[in-house]
Backbone bond lengths (Angstrom), bond angles and torsions (degrees), N, CA, C in turn:
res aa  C-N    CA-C-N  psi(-1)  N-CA   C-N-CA  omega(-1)  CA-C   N-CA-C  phi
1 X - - - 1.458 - - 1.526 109.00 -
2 X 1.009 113.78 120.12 1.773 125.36 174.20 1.228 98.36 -90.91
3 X 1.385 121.78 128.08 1.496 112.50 142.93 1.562 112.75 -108.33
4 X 1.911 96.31 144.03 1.701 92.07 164.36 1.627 108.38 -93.29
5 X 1.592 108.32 124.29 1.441 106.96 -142.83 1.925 94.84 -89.46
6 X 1.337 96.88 -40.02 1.907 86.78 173.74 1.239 116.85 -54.16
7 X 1.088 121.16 -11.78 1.162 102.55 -162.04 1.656 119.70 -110.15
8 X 1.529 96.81 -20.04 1.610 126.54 138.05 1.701 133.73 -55.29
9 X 1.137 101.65 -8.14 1.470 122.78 -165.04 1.773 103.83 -121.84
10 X 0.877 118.19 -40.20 1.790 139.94 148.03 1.475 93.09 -58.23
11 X 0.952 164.74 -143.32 1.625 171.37 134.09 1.806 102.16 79.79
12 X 1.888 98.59 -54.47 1.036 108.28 -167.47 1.369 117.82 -74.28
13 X 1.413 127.53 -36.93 0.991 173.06 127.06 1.999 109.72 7.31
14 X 1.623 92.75 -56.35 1.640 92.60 -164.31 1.266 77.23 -122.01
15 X 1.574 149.35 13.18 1.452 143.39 145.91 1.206 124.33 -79.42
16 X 1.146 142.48 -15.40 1.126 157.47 176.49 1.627 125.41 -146.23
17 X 2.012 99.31 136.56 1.618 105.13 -138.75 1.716 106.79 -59.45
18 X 1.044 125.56 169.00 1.746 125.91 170.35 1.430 88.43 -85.40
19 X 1.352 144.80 13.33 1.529 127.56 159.04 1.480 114.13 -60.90
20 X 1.473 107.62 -30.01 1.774 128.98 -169.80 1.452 81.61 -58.00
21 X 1.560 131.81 106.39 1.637 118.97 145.53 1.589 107.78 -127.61
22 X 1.543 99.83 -170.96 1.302 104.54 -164.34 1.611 95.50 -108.62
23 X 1.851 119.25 171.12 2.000 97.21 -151.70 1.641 94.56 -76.06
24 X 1.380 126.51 15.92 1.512 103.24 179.33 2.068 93.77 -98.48
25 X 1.150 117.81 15.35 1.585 123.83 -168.47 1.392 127.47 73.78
26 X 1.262 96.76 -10.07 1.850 98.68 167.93 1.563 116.36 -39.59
27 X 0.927 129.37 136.04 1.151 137.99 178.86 1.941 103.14 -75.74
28 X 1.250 121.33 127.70 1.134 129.64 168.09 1.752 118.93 -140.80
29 X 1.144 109.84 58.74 1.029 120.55 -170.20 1.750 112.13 -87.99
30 X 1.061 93.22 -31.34 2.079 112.62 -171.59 1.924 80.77 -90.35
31 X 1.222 147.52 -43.62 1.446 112.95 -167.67 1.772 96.89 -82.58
32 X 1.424 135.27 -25.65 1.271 137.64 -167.30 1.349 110.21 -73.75
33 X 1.351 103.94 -36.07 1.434 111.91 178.82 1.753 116.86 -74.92
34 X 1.328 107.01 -48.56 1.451 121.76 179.66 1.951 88.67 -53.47
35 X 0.918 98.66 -75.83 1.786 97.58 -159.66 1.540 102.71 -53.19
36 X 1.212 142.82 -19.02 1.455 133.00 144.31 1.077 131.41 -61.32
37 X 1.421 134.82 -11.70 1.275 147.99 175.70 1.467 94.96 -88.68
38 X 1.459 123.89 -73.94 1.463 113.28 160.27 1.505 121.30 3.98
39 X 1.389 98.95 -78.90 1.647 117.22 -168.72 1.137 118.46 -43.19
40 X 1.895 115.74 -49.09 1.163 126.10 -168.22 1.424 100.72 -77.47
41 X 1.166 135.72 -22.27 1.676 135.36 -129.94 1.914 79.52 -110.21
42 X 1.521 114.50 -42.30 1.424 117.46 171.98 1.370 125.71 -70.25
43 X 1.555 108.33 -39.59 1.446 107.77 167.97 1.849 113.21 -59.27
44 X 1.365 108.20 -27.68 1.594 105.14 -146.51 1.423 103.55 -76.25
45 X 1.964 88.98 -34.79 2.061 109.42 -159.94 0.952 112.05 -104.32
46 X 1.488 125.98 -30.65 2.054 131.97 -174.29 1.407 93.36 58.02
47 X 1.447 129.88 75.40 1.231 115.74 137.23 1.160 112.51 -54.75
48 X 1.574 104.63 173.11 1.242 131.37 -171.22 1.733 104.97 -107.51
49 X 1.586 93.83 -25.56 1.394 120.62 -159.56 1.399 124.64 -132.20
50 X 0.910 167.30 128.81 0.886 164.13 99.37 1.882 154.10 -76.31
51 X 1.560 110.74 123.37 1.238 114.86 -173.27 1.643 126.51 -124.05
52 X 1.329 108.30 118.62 1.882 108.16 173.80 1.560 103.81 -61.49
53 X 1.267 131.31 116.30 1.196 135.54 155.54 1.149 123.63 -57.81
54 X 1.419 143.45 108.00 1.757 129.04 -177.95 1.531 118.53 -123.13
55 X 1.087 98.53 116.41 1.332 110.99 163.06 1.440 130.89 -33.55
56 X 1.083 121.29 62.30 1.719 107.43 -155.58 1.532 111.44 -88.04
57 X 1.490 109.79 6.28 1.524 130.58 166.81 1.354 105.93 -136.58
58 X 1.334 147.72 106.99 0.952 129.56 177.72 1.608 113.22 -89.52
59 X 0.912 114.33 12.95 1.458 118.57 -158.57 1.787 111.51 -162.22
60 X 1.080 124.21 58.87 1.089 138.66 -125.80 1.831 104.45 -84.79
61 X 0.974 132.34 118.43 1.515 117.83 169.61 1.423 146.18 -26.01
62 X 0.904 96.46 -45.75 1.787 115.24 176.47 1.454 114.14 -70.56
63 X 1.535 97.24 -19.41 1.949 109.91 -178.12 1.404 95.69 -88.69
64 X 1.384 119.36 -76.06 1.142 96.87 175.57 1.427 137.75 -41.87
65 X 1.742 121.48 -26.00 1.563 117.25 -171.63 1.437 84.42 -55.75
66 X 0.859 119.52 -73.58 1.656 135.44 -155.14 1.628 102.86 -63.15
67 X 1.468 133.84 -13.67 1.795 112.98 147.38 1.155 93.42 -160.71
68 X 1.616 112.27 114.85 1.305 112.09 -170.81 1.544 119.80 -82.53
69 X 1.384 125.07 12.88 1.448 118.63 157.57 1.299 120.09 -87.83
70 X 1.095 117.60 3.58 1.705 125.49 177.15 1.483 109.12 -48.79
71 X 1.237 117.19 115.86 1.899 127.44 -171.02 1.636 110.66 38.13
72 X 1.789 108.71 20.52 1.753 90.30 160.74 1.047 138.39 -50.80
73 X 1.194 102.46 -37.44 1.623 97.36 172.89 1.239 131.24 -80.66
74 X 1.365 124.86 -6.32 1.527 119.17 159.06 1.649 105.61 -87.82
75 X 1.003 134.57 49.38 1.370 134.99 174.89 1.142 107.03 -115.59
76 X 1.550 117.85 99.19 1.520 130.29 148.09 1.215 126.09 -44.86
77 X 1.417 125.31 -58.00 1.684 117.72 173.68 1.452 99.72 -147.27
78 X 1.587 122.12 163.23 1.116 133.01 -174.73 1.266 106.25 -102.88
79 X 1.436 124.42 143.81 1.555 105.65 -171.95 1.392 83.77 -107.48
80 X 1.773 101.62 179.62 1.829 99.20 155.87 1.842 131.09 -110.01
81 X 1.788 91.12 15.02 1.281 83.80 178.80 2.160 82.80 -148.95
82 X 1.360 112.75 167.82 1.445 89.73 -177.74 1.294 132.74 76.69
83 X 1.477 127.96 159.75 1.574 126.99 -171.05 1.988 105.84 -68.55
84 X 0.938 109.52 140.44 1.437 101.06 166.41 1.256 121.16 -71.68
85 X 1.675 120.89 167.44 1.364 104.62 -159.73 1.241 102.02 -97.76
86 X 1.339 119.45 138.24 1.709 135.98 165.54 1.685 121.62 -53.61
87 X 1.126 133.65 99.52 1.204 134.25 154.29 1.496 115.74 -23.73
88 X 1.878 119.57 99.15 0.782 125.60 178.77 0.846 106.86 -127.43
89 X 1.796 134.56 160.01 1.719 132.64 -170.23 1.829 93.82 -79.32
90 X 1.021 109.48 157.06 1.701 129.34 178.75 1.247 99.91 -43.32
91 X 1.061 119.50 -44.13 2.138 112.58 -139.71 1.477 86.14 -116.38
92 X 1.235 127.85 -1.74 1.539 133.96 172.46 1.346 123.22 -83.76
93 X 1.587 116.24 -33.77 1.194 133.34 -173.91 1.231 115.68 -72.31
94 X 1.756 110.25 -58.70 1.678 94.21 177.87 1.512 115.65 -63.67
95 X 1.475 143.19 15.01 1.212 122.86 -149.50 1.873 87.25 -106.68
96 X 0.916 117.57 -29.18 1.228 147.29 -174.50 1.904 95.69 -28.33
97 X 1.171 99.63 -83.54 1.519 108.09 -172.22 1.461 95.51 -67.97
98 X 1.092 155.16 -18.87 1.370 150.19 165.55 1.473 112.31 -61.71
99 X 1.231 108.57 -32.92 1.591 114.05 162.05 1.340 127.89 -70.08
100 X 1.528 125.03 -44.10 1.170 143.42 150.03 1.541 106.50 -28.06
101 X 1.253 113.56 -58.78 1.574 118.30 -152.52 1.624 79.73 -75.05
102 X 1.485 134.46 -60.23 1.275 134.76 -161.39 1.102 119.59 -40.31
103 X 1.592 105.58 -42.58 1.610 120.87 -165.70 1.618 105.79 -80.74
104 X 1.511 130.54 -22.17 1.271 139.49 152.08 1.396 112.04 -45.11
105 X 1.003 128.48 -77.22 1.243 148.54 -133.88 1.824 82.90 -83.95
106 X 1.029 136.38 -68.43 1.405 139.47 178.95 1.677 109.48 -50.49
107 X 1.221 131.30 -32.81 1.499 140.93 179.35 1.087 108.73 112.11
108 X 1.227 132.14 -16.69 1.743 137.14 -158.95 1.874 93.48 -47.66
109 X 0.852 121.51 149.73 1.874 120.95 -177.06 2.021 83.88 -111.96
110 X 1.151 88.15 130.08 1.790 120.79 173.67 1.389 118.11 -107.47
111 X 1.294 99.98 114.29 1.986 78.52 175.57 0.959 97.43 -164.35
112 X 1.260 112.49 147.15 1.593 152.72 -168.40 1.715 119.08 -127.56
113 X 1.357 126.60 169.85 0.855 131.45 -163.50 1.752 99.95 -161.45
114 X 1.708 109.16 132.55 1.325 123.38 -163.13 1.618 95.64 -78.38
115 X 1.314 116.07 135.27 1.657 116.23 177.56 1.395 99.90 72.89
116 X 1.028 152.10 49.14 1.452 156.12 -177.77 1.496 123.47 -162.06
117 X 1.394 126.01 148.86 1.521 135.79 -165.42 1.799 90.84 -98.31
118 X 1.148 119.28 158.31 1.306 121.68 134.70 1.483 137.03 -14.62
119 X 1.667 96.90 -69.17 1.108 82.22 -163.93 2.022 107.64 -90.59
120 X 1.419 103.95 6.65 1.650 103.13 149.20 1.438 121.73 -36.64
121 X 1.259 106.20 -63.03 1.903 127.49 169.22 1.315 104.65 -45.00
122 X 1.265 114.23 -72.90 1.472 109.01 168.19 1.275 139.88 -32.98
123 X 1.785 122.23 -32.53 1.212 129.98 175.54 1.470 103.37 -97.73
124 X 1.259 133.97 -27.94 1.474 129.47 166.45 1.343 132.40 -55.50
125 X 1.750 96.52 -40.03 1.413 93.48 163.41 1.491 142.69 -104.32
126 X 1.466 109.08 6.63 1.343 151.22 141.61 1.463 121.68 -31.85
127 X 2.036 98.05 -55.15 1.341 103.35 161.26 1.078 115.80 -91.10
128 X 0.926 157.57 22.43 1.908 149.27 147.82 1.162 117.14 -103.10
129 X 1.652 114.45 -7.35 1.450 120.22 173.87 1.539 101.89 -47.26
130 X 1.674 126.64 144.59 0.948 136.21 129.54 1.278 152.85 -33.99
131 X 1.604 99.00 -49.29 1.352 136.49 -158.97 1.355 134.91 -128.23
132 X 0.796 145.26 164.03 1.786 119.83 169.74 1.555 121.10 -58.55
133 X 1.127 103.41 175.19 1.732 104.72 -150.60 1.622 96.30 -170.30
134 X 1.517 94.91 113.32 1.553 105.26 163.66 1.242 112.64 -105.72
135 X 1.828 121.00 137.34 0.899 101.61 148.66 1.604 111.48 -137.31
136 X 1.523 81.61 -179.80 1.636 96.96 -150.38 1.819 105.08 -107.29
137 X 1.096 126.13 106.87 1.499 126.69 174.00 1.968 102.46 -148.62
138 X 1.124 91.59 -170.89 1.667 123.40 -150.00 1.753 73.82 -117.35
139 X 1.320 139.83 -73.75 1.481 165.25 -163.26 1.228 116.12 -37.99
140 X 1.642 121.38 73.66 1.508 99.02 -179.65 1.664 120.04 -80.12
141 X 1.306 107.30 33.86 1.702 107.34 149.01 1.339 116.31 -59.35
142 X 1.265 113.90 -49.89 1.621 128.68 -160.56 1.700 109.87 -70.93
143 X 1.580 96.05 2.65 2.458 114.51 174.12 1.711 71.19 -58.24
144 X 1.073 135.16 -56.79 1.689 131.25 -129.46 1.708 107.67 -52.84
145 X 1.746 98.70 -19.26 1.883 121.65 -161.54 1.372 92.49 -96.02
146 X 1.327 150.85 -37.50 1.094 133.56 -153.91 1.501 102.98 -84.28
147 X 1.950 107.14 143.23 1.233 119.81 174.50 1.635 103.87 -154.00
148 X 0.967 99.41 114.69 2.015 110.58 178.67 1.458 85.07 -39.49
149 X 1.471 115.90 -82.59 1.252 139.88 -150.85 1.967 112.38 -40.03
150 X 1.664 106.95 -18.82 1.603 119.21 156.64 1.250 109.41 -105.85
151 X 1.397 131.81 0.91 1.166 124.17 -163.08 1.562 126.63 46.70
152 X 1.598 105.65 37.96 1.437 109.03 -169.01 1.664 83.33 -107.15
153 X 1.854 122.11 115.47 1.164 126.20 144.97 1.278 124.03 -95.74
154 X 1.323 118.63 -174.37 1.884 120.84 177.00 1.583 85.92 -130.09
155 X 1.850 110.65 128.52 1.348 109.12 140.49 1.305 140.16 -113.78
156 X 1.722 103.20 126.95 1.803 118.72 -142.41 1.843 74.69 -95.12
157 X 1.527 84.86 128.88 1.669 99.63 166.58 1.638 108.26 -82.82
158 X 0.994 91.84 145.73 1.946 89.96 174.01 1.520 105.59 -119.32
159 X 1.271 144.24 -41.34 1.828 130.51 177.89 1.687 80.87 -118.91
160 X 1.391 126.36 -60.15 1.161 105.43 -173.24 1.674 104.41 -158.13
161 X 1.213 105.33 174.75 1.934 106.47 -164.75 1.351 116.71 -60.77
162 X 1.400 111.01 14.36 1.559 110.14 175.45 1.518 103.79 -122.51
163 X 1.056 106.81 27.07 1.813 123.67 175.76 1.356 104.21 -168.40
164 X 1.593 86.39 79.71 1.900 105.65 -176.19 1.474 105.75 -108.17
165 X 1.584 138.54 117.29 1.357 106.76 154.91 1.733 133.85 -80.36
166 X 1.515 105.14 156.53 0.924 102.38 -153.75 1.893 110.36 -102.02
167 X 1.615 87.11 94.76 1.618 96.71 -174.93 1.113 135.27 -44.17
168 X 1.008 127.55 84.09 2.077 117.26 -173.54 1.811 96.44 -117.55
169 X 1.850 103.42 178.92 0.893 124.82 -169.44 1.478 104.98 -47.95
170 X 1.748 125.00 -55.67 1.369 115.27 178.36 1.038 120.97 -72.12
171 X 1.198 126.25 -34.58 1.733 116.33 165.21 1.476 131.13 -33.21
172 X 1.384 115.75 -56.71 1.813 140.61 163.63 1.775 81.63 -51.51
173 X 1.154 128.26 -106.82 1.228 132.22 164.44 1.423 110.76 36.87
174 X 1.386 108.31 -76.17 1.524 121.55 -142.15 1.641 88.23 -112.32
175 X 1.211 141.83 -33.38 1.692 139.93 -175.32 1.732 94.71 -83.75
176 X 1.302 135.15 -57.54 1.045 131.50 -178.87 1.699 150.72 -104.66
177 X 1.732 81.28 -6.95 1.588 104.45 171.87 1.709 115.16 67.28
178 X 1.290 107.59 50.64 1.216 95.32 164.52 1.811 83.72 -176.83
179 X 1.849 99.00 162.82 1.178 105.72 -162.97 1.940 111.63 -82.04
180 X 1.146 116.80 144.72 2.142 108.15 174.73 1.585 98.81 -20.09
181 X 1.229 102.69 -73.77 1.910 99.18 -149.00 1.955 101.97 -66.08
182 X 1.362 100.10 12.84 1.736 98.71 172.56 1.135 119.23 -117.40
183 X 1.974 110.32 11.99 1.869 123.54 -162.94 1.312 93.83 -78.98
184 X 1.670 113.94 -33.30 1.654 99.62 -161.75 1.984 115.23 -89.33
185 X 1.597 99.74 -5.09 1.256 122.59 169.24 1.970 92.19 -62.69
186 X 1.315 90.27 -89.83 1.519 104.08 -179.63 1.483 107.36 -4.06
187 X 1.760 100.79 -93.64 1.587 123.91 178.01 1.745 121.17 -19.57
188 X 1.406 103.68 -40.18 1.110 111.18 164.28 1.681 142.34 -54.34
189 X 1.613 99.88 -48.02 1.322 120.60 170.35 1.226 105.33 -69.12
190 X 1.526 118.20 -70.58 1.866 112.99 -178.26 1.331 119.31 -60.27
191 X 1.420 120.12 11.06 1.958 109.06 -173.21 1.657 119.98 59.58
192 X 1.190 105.30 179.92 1.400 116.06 179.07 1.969 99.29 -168.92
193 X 1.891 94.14 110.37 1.742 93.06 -166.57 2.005 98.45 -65.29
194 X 1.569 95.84 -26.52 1.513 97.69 -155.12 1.809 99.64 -76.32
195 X 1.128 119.67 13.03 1.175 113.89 -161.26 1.715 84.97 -132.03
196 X 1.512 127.90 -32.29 1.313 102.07 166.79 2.084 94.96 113.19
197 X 1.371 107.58 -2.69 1.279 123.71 -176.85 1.899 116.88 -101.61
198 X 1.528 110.70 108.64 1.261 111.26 -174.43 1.091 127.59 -56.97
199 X 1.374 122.42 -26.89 1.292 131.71 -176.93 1.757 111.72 78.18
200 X 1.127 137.28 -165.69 1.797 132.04 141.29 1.515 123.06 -88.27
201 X 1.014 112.44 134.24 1.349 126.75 175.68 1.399 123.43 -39.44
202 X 1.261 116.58 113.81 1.843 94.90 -172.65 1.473 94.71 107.87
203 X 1.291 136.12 -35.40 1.650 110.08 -141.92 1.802 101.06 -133.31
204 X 1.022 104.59 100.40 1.742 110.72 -171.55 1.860 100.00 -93.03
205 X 1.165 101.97 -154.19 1.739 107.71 -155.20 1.645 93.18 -88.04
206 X 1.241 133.26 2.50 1.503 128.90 178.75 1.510 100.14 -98.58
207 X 1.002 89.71 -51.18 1.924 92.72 -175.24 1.469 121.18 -55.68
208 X 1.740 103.13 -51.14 1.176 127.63 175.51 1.858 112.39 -41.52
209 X 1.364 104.51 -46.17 1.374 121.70 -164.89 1.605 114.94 -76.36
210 X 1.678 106.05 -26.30 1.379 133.70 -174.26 1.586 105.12 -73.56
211 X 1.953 99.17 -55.62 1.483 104.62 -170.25 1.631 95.67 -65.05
212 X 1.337 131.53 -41.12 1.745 123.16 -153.51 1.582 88.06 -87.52
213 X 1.521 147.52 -15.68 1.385 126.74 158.59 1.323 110.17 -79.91
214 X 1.441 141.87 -19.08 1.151 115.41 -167.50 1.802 88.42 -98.45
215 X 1.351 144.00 -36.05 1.258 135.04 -155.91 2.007 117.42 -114.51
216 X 1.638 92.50 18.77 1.351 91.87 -166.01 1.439 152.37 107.02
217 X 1.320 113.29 -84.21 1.349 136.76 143.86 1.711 125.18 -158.13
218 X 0.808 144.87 -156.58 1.737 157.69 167.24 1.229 108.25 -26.55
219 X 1.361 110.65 -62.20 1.514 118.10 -172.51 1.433 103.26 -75.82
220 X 1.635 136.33 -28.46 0.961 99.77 -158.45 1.652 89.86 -85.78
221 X 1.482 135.33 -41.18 1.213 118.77 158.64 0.676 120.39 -34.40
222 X 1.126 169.92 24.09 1.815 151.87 144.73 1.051 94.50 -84.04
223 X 1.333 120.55 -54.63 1.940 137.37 -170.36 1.599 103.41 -31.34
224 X 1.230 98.95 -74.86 1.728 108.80 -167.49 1.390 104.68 -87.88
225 X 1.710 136.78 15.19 1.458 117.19 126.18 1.274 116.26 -51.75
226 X 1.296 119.48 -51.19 1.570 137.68 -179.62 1.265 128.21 -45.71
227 X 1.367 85.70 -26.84 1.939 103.83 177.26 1.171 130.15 -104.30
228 X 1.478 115.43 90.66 1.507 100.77 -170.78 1.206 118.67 -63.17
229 X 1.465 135.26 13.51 1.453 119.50 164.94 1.115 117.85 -78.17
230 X 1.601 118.91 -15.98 1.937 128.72 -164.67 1.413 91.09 -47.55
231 X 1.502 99.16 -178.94 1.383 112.72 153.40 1.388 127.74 -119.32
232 X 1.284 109.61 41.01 1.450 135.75 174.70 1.926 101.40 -50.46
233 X 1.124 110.88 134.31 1.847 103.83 160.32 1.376 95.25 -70.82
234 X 1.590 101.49 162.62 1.508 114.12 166.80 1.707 109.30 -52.91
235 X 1.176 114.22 -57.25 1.465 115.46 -162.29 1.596 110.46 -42.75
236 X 1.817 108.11 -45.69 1.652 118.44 -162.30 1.526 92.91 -64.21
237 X 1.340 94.41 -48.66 1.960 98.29 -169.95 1.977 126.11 -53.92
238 X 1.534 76.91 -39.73 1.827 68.21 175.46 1.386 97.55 -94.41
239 X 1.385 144.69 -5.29 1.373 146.65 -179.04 1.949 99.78 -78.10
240 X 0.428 115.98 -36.00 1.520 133.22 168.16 1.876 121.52 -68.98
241 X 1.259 93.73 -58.89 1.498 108.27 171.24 1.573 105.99 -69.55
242 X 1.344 130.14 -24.10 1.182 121.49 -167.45 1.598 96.38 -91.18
243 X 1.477 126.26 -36.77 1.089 122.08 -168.98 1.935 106.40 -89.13
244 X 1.192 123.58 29.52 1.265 131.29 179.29 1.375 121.63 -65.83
245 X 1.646 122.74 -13.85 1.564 124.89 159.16 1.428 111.34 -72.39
246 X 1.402 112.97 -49.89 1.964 131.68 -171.06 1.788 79.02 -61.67
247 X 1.224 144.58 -89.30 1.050 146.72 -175.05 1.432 118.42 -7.17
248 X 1.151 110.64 -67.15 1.588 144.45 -176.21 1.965 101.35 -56.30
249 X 1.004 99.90 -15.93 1.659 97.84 171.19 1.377 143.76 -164.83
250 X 1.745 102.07 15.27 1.529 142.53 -159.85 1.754 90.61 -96.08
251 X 1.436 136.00 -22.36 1.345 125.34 163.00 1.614 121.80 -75.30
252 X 1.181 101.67 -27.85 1.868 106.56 -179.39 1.888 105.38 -86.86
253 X 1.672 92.73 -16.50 1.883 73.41 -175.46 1.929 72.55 -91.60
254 X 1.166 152.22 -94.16 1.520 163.51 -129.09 1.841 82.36 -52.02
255 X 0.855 142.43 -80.95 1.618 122.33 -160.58 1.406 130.20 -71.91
256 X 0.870 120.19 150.96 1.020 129.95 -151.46 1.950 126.20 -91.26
257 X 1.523 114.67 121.42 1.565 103.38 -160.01 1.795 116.52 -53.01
258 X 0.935 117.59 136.02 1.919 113.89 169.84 1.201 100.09 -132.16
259 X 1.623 126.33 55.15 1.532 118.19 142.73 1.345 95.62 -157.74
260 X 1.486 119.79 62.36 1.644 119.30 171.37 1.392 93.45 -81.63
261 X 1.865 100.95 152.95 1.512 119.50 155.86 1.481 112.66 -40.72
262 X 1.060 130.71 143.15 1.777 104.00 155.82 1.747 90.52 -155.09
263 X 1.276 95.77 143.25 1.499 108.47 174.96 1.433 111.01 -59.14
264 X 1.537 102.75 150.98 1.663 111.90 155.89 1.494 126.99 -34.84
265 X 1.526 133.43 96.90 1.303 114.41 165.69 1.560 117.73 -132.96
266 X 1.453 135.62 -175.64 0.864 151.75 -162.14 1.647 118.05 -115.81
267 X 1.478 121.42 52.68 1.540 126.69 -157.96 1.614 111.67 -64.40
268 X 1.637 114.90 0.04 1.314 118.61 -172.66 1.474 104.09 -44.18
269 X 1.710 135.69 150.43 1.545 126.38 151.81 1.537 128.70 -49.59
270 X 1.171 148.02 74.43 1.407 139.64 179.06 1.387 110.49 -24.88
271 X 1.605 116.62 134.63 1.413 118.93 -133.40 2.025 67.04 -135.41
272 X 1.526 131.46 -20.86 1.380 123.48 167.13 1.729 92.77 -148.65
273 X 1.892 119.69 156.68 1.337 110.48 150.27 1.500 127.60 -24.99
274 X 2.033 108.77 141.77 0.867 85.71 148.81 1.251 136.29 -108.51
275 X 0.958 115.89 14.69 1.557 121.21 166.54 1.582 113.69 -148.68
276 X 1.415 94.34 90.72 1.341 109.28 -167.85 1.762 128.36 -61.76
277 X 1.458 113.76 -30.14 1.573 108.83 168.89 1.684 107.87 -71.02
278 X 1.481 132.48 -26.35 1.031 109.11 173.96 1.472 111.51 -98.00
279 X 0.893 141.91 9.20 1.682 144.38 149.76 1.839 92.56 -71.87
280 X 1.489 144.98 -40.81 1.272 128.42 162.48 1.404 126.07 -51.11
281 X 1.382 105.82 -52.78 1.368 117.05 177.71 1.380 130.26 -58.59
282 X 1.351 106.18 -36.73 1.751 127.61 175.53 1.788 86.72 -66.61
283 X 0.992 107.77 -75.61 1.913 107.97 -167.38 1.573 110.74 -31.12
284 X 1.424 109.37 -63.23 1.576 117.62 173.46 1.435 105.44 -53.36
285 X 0.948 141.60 -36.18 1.742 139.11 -174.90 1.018 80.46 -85.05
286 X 1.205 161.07 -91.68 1.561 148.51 -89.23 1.816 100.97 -122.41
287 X 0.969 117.73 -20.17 1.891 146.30 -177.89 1.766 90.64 61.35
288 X 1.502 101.79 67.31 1.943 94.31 -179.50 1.639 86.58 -118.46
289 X 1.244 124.44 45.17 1.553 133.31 173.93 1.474 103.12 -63.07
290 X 1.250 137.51 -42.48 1.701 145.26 -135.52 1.951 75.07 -111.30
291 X 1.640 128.04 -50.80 1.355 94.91 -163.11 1.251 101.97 -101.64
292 X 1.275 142.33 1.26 1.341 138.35 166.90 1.809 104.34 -85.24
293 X 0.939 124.87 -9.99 1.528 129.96 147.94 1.276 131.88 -59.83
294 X 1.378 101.61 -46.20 2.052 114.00 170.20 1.327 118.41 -88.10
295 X 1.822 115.54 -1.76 1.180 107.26 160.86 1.238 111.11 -97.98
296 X 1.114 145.04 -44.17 1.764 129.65 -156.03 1.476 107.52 -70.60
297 X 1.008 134.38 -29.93 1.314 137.15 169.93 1.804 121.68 -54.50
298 X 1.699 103.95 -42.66 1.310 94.51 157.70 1.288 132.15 -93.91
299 X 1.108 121.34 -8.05 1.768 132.85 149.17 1.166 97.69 -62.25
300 X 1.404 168.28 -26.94 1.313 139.46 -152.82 1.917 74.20 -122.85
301 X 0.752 156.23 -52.90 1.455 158.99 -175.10 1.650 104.92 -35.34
302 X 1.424 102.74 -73.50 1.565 123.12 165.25 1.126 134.50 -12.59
303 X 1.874 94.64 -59.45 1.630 110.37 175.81 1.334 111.15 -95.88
304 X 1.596 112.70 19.86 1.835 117.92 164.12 1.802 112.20 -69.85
């Protein structure tokens, strides 16, 4: 089980009230919530495995060289060395490394990758998986991973991780009309505003879905703009032809990396803490006693 953890932590965050604090009043609502989503997501699925996905770039350089509105607009400040900083709500931000420390202290294995998104991690280790492989995000970028044929699905939470649907090949299929390994084709043509990606002019998620069933994928659309014999309307064709730079490099920022570096780790489920006085100590500082209580029991259950 992968989780993409920001984005679980965002979920958790604006799902549960900022009354949730810790006894000095800090608000800890995004680590209380995250580690209950955990619980349920372990009780529901029995990994075998489990991994926090981290963003350790959320906004990665090389994406932007290649289209520089990529997540501009969630950009709080620009640094001059390092990821720029992400527009996050106030009472959200410090909780962040409190999660980090949590996910230590419990064993959960975290990992990130320098110059890389999440869900990079996610597709890297996706591809070396063995076995089947859920993962779990908010992100329907990450349709691009699912394949019956590995049994690698995504489960997209809808109010919360115990009302996940359960993404497979016919699902993508039948909601968007086109096959996984053709989502990041798709995604491309229709844009994504929240992602900072124009898409082509003219061509939203119906059209998009129409041109990649009738011509294939990306390339073969470009082709029969190119061709005045297609049967392209005028509008798609020069709408297409006009967007031939965005084209030219809108698949390498929209799909997703599967051969990141990634350090040595240990993704087994922790079956007890591993370092149990500071998984105490964090709880008493943080007052996450009640959900670090409802998790170890189904982590140690799990790995029965």
């Amino acid at each position: 089980m992968l989780l993409d953890t920001a984005s679980l932590y965002f979920r958790a965050y604006f799902g549960v009230p900022d009354s949730v604090r810790a006894p000095d009043g800090t608000p800890v609502n995004a680590v209380r919530g995250l580690l209950d989503f955990i619980g349920r997501l372990v009780q529901d699925h029995r990994p075998d495995s489990l991994v926090a996905c981290w963003d350790d770039d959320w906004r990665p350089q090389w994406r932007v060289d290649l289209i520089p509105s990529y997540k501009a607009h969630r950009v709080a400040a620009e640094t001059a060395s390092g990821p720029d900083e992400e527009e996050i709500p106030d009472t959200l931000s410090p909780q962040v490394p409190v999660i980090e420390d949590v996910l230590a202290a419990l064993g959960i294995a975290r990992i990130g990758a320098a110059g890389f998104e999440a869900d990079d991690v996610i597709g890297t280790l996706t591809a070396r998986a063995e076995g089947p492989v859920d993962i779990v995000t908010g992100d329907r970028d990450l349709f691009q991973l699912v394949d019956d044929a590995r049994a690698v699905r995504v489960l997209y939470p809808r109010k919360g991780v115990g009302d996940c649907d359960l993404v497979d090949d016919g699902l993508i299929r039948a909601k968007y009309g086109v096959a996984p390994d053709r989502y990041a084709d798709f995604a491309a043509l229709r844009g994504d505003a929240s992602d900072g990606l124009p898409g082509v002019k003219g061509i939203g998620e119906k059209t998009a879905a129409q041109l990649i069933g009738e011509y294939g994928d990306l390339a073969g659309v470009r082709a029969a703009a190119g061709d005045p014999a297609s049967r392209l309307t005028p509008a798609k064709r020069r709408g297409i032809l006009e967007a031939a730079a965005y084209l030219d490099v809108a698949p390498t920022v929209v799909r997703v990396a599967r051969d990141v570096p990634l350090p040595e780790f240990d993704p087994a489920l922790p079956a007890a803490p591993r370092d149990p006085a500071a998984l105490e100590a964090l709880s008493a500082r943080w007052g996450l006693g009640g959900a670090v209580g409802r998790l170890l029991p189904v982590l140690a259950e799990a790995r029965d």
